[in-house]
C-alpha positions in Angstrom: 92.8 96.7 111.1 95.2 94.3 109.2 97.7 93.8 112.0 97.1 90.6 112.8 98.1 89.2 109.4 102.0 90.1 109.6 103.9 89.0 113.0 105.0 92.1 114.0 106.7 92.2 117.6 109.1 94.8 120.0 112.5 94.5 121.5 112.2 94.2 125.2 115.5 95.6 125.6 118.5 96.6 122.9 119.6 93.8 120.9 122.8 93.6 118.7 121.8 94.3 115.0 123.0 91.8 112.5 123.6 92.0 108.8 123.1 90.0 105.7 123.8 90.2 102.2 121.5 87.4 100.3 122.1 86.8 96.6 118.8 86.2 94.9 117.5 85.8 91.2 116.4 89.5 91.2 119.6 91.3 92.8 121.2 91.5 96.4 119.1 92.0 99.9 120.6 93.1 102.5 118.6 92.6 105.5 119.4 93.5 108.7 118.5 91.8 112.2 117.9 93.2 115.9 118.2 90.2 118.0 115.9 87.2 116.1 113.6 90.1 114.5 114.3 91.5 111.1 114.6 94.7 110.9 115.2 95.8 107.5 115.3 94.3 103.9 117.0 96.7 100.9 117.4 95.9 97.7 121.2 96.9 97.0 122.0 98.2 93.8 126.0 99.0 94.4 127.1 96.7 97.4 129.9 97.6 99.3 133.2 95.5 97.7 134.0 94.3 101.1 130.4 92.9 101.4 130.2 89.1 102.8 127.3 86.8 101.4 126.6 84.9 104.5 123.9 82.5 105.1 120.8 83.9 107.0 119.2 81.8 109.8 117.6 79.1 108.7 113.8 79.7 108.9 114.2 83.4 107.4 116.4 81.4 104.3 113.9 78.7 103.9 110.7 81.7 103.5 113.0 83.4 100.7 114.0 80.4 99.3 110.1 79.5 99.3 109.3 82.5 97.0 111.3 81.8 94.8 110.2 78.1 94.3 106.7 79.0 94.4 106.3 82.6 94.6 104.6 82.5 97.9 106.2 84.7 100.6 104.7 83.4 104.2 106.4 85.0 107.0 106.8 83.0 110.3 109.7 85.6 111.6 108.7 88.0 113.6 109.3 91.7 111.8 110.3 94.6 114.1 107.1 96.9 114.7 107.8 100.0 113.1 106.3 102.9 111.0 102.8 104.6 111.7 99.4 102.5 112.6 98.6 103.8 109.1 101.7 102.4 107.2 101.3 99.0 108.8 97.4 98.9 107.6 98.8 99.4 104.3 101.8 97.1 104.6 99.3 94.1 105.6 96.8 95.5 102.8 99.9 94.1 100.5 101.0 91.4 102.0 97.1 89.9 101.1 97.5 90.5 97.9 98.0 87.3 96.0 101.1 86.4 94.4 100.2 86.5 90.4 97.8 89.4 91.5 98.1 93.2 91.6 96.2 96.3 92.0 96.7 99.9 91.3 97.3 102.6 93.6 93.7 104.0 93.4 91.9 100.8 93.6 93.8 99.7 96.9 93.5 103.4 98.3 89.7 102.6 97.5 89.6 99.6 99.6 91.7 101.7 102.5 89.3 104.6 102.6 92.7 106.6 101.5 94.2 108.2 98.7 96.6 107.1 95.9 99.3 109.6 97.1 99.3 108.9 100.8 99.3 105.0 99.7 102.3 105.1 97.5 104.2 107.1 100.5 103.5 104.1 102.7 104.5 101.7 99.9 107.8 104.0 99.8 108.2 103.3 103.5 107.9 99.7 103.5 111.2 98.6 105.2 110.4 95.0 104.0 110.5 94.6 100.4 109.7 91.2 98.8 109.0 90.1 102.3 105.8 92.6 101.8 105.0 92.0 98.4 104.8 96.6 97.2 105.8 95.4 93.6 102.6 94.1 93.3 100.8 97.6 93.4 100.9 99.0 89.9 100.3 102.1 88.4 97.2 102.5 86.2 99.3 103.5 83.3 102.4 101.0 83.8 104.9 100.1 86.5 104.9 102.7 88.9 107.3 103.4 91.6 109.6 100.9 93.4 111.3 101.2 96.7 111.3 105.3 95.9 112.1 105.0 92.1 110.7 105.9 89.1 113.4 103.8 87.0 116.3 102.0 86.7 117.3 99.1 88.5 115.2 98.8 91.4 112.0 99.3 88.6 114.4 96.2 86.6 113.7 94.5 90.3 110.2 95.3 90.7 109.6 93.8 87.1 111.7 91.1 87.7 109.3 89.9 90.6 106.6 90.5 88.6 107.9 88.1 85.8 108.8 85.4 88.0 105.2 85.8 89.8 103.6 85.3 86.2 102.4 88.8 85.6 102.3 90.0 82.1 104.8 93.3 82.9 104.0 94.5 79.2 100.0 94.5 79.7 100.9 97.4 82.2 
């Protein structure tokens, strides 16, 4: 349905997986690299002492660093194809949504012909945070989840992205 909108791509054979650690203004990524696909983004809460902040290649950098000059995240890498046809429909579901913009649960499991539940576990899947933009999908009382929590400092992340996107966190 939404496939098209997010570069996903395969290996062709094994590649050698590469990993990053990438300070931003919200709190360490690490993201992690098969060949020139990524892989994985995490937020890290605890990073390992011996971790080493090295810089990413170049086009991945300058995306990141785009977001957070303008709070636009466009992805020209190509992201390894993974999780269920169903995931990725929701995973390009959120990478339309705007930046400055969110939506509940139910009202983008309304537009997928889904429900709120099955959504959020998809959301909880998403191996690409910030690159696909889950913070934006809210809870109709507040927050919500992030990244598989309820609080502390990944929810301190997810508002954090908020904020810098413009979006009133205390409306929610």
């Amino acid at each position: 349905m939404f496939d098209a909108q997010l570069n996903w791509q395969t290996l062709d054979k094994p590649q050698p997986q590469l990993s990053y650690y990438y300070q931003t203004p919200a709190g360490i990524l690490a993201i992690q690299l098969q060949g020139e696909l990524v892989s994985t983004v995490q937020w890290i809460i605890n990073p390992p002492l011996d971790a080493k902040y090295s810089g990413l290649p170049t086009a991945l950098e300058q995306q990141i660093n785009n977001y957070w000059l303008t709070g636009k995240m466009t992805i020209r890498t190509g992201l390894l194809k993974q999780g269920t046809e169903f995931q990725r429909n929701v995973w390009c579901a959120l990478y339309q949504i705007p930046p400055g913009m969110t939506k509940t649960y139910g009202e983008l499991a309304k537009e997928l012909n889904t429900g709120p539940r099955a959504l959020a576990n998809a959301c909880r899947k998403n191996p690409f945070p910030l690159l696909i933009p889950c913070h934006r999908i809210l809870a109709k009382t507040g927050l919500g989840g992030y990244a598989g929590a309820s609080s502390g400092k990944l929810i301190n992340i997810k508002a954090a992205l908020l904020k810098h996107e413009k979006i009133d966190t205390h409306a929610v």
